[in-house]
C-alpha positions as CSV (number, residue, x, y, z in Angstrom):
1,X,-0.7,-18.3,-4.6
2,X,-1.5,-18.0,-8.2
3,X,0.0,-20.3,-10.5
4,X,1.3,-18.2,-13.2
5,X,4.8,-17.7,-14.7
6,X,6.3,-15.8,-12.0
7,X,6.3,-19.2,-9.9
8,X,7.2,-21.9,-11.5
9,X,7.7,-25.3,-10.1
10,X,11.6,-25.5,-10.1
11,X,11.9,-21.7,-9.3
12,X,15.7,-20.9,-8.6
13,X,14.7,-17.7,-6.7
14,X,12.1,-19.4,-4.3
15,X,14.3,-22.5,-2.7
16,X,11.5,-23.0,-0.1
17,X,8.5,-22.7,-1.6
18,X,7.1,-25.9,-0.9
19,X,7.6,-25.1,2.6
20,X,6.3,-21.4,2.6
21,X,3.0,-23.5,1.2
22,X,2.8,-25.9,3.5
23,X,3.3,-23.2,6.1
24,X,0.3,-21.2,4.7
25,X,-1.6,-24.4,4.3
26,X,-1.2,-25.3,8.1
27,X,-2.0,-21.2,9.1
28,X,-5.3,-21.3,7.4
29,X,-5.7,-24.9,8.8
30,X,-5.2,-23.9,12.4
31,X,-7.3,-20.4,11.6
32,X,-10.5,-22.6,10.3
33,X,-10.4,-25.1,13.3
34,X,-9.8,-21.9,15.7
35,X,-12.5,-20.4,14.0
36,X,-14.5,-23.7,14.6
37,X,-13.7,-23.3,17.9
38,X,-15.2,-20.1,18.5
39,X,-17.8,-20.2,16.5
40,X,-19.0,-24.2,16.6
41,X,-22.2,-24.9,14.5
């Protein structure tokens, strides 16, 4: 999650790290509308 040199954008270690993003992106996503959910203003 922090953009330093251990993850660059072409990293040859990390072949899916788009996807691991967009995978976290869509967990905190589905947490805050669950969270919505439960607790609706």
């Amino acid at each position: 999650m922090r953009p330093g040199p251990d993850s660059p954008p072409a990293s040859p270690r990390k072949p899916h790290g788009k996807q691991a993003c967009i995978i976290s992106l869509r967990l905190s996503y589905s947490l805050r509308t669950r969270r919505v959910r439960l607790f609706p203003k």
